[in-house]
C-alpha positions, 0 to 999 in steps of 0.5 A, a space after each residue: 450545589 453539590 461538586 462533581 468529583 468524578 470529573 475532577 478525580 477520574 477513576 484510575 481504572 476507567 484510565 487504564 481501560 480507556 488505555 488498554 482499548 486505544 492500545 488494542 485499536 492502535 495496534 489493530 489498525 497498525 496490522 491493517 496498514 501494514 497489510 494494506 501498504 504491503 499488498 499495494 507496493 507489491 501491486 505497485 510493482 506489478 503495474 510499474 512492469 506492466 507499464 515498462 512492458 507496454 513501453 517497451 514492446 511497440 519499439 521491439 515488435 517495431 524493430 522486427 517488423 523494420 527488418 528487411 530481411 522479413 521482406 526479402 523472404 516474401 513475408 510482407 503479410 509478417 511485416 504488416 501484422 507486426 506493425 499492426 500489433 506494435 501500433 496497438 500498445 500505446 492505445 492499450 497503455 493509455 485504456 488501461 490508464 498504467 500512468 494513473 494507476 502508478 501514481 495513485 497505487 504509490 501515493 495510497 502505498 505510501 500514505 497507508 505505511 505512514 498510518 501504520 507508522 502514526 498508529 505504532 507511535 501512538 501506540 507505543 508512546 502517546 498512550 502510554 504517557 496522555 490518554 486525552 491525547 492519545 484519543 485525540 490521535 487517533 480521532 485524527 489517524 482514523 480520519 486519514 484512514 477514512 480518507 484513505 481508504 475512500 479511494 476504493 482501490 482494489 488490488 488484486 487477491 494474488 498481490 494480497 496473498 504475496 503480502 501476506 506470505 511475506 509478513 508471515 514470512 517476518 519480512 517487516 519484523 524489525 530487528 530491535 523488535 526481536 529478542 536476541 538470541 542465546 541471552 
């Protein structure tokens, strides 16, 4: 029988393509977690606002509604639409589920910064050294991503065009990234 020397000897070109292409996907998938974590930190800190307001708002609407002086001027109707409204907060907090959203939002947040991380990783250094491993990685960073991205969580276009301006804006570029000016 005849010996398959292709698989023994692969041709270098065939390497450098398979190279070039995990690099580019590599690098596309970096973009994407890098949009996706930073749309969802800044949707994070909306929703950890939103929460402290709800928090915050029964005790302050309830401390007015308390005063005496609203009773003394007559106004008992004021008192009792005070209380009323204060009194609607923590069902409005619980129906809009804030407790769960901060935990889901920072956990998917962080999870999506660390894929961009693993892609750049093995962008940058995995397939430059291993090609076999660096399928294999990124075989494994797509898997997370499917993972990830299965929780169908929508931010809210507003926090998308706020993340995008930043990254626009060089906010996430790394200095040792940068050339250094005037040399």
């Amino acid at each position: 029988m005849a010996e398959d020397i292709r698989g023994s000897h692969p041709d270098p070109r065939s390497i450098e393509d398979r190279r070039r292409a995990i690099i580019a996907e590599c690098k596309r998938q970096e973009e994407s977690c890098l949009y996706t974590s930073t749309t969802l930190y800044i949707w994070l800190r909306r929703v950890r606002r939103q929460k402290q307001f709800f928090v915050a708002a029964p005790i302050v609407i309830g401390g007015i509604a308390g005063l005496s002086i609203l009773q003394e001027w007559g106004w008992d109707w004021a008192v009792a639409v005070l209380a009323f409204i204060a009194s609607l907060f923590p069902a409005l907090a619980d129906a809009l589920k804030f407790e769960t959203s901060v935990d889901e939002i920072s956990r998917l947040a962080a999870e999506f910064k660390s894929l961009q991380d693993r892609f750049r990783r093995t962008a940058n250094i995995t397939a430059l050294d291993d090609v076999q491993a660096a399928e294999g990685a990124l075989a494994e960073l797509m898997d997370r991503m499917d993972i990830a991205r299965s929780n169908s969580i929508t931010p809210p276009e507003s926090a998308f065009k706020e993340a995008q301006q930043k990254i626009e804006k060089g906010h996430y570029n790394f200095a040792v990234d940068q050339s250094p000016s005037g040399k």
